[in-house]
C-alpha positions, 0 to 999 in steps of 0.5 A: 500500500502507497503511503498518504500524501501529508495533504490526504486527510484535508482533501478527503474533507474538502472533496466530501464538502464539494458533494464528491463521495470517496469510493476508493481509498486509494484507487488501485490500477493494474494493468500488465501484472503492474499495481499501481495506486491513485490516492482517491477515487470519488464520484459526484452524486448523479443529477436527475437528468443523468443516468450516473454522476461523475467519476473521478481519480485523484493524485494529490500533489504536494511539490516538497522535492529539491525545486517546484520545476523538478517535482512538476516534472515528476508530478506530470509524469506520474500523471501521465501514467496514471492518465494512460492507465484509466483510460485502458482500465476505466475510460469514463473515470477523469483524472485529476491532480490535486494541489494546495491553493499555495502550490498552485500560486507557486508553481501553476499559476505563472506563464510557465505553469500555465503552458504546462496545464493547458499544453498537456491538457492537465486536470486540476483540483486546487485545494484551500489548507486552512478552510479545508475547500476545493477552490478551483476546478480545471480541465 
């Protein structure tokens, strides 16, 4: 089992406050003989009007490493793999890279940041710490 990101328990509460509901913790993907693991699985409540809600996967991000470029590239990375999984295992499951609302304004907010999440077509959930809320969707 993958150990928890130090940001697990807070976006645990702030997807549950957005109406999302946790199914998997964490959201295991094999594929090949291989085991890998997302951090969250959730769905969103269907609406009246749709046959089902939402699905989701969600990796969450902290960028601790030796530089917000290097752990963007090894944050990209992975989420590219798990991208490339979900769409062989589970196609209608979206993925989404979680990151605090600080790390989003240090890292994916600038011109770089920002050519990187729309050049690669990245999905983000931004996160407030304190008020324990997703603040932003993008993708």
């Amino acid at each position: 089992m993958p150990a928890r990101n130090i940001h697990h328990a807070v976006v645990v509460r702030a997807l549950t406050t957005d109406g999302w509901t946790i199914t998997h913790d964490p959201y295991p993907l094999s594929f090949g003989g291989k085991d890998l693991f997302v951090d969250l699985g959730a769905e969103e409540a269907a609406l009246a009007a749709e046959k089902e809600g939402r699905r989701i996967a969600v990796e969450i991000q902290s960028f601790l490493g030796r530089s917000p470029e290097r752990s963007l590239e090894e944050a990209v990375g992975q989420y590219e793999i798990y991208r490339l999984l979900l769409a062989a295992t589970d196609p209608g499951r979206v993925l989404y890279m979680d990151v605090s609302s600080g790390t989003y304004r240090g890292v994916l907010a600038d011109q770089f940041g920002q050519l990187v999440v729309s050049g690669l077509n990245l999905h983000v959930v931004v996160f407030d710490e304190k008020s324990e809320r997703i603040v932003q969707w993008i993708g």
